[in-house]
C-alpha positions in Angstrom: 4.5 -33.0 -40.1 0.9 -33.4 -39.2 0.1 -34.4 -35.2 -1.9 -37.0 -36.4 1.2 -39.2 -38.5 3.4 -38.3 -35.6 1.8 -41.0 -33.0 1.9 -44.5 -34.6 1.2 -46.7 -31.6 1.7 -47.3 -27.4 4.2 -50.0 -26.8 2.2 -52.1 -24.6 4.9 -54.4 -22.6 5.1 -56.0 -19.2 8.1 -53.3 -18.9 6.3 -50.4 -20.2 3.2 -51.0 -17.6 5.5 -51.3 -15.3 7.0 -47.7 -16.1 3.6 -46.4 -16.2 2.4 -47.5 -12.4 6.3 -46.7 -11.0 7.1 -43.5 -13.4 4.4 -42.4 -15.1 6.3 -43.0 -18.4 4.0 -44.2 -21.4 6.1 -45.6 -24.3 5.0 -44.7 -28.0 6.5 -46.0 -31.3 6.9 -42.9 -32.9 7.8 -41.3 -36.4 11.0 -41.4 -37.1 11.4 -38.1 -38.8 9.5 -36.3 -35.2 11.6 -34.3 -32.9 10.8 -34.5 -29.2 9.1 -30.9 -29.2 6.3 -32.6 -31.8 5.9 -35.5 -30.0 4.7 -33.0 -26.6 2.4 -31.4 -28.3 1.1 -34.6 -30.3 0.8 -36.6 -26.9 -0.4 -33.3 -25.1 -2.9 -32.8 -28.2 -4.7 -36.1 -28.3 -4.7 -37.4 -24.4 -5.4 -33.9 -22.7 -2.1 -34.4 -20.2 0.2 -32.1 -19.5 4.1 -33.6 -20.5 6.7 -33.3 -18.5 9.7 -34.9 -20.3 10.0 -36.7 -23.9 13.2 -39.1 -24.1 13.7 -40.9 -27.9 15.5 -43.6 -28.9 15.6 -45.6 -32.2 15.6 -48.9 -32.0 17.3 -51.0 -34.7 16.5 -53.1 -37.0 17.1 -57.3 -35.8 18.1 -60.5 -38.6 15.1 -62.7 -38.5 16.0 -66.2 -39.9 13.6 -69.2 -40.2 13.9 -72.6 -41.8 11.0 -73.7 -44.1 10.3 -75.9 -47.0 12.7 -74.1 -49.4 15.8 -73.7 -46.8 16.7 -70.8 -44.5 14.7 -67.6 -45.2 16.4 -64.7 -43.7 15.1 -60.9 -43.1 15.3 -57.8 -41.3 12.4 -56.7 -39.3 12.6 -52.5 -39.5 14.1 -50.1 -37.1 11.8 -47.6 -35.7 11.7 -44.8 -33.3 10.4 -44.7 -29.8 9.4 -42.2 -27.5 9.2 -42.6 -23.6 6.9 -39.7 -22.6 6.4 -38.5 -18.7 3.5 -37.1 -17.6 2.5 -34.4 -15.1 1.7 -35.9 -11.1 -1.7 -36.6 -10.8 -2.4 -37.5 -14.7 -2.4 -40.4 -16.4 -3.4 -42.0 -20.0 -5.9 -44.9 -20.2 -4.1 -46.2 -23.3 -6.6 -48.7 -23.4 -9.8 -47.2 -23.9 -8.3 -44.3 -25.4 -7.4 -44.5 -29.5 -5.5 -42.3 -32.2 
């Protein structure tokens, strides 16, 4: 798997930022087919840090429903993989500036 398909996006929460000041834990939505030693070098690759720990969990999939028009439309948004990644002391990743 290529590093570049292995980070699809931050997760940019108020519970994530919080991680980030407190922990120094950035959250990434991650493939779901990438092992934790892919995701270090991906996240060591494109932000220049040095990565301490990697912990994954997937997240599943939730029901959507909704009522329209035509009656009750129901769904399921996808499950998906995410990746809480700590970083060295001293280092951090301006996820905001910074883009994959």
């Amino acid at each position: 798997m290529k590093l570049s398909e292995i980070l699809i996006k931050p997760i940019l929460t108020e519970k994530a930022n919080g991680q980030q000041d407190k922990l120094r834990r950035y959250a990434f939505k991650v493939a779901r087919k990438a092992n934790k030693l892919e995701i270090k070098k991906a996240v060591e690759e494109f932000y220049g840090v040095n990565v301490i720990d990697v912990n994954t969990s997937v997240v599943p999939g939730k029901n959507k429903t909704r009522y329209t028009k035509k009656g009750f439309i129901s769904g399921v948004k996808p499950a998906y993989k995410k990746a809480l990644v700590t970083v060295a002391e001293g280092e951090n990743i301006d996820l905001y500036t910074a883009s994959i």
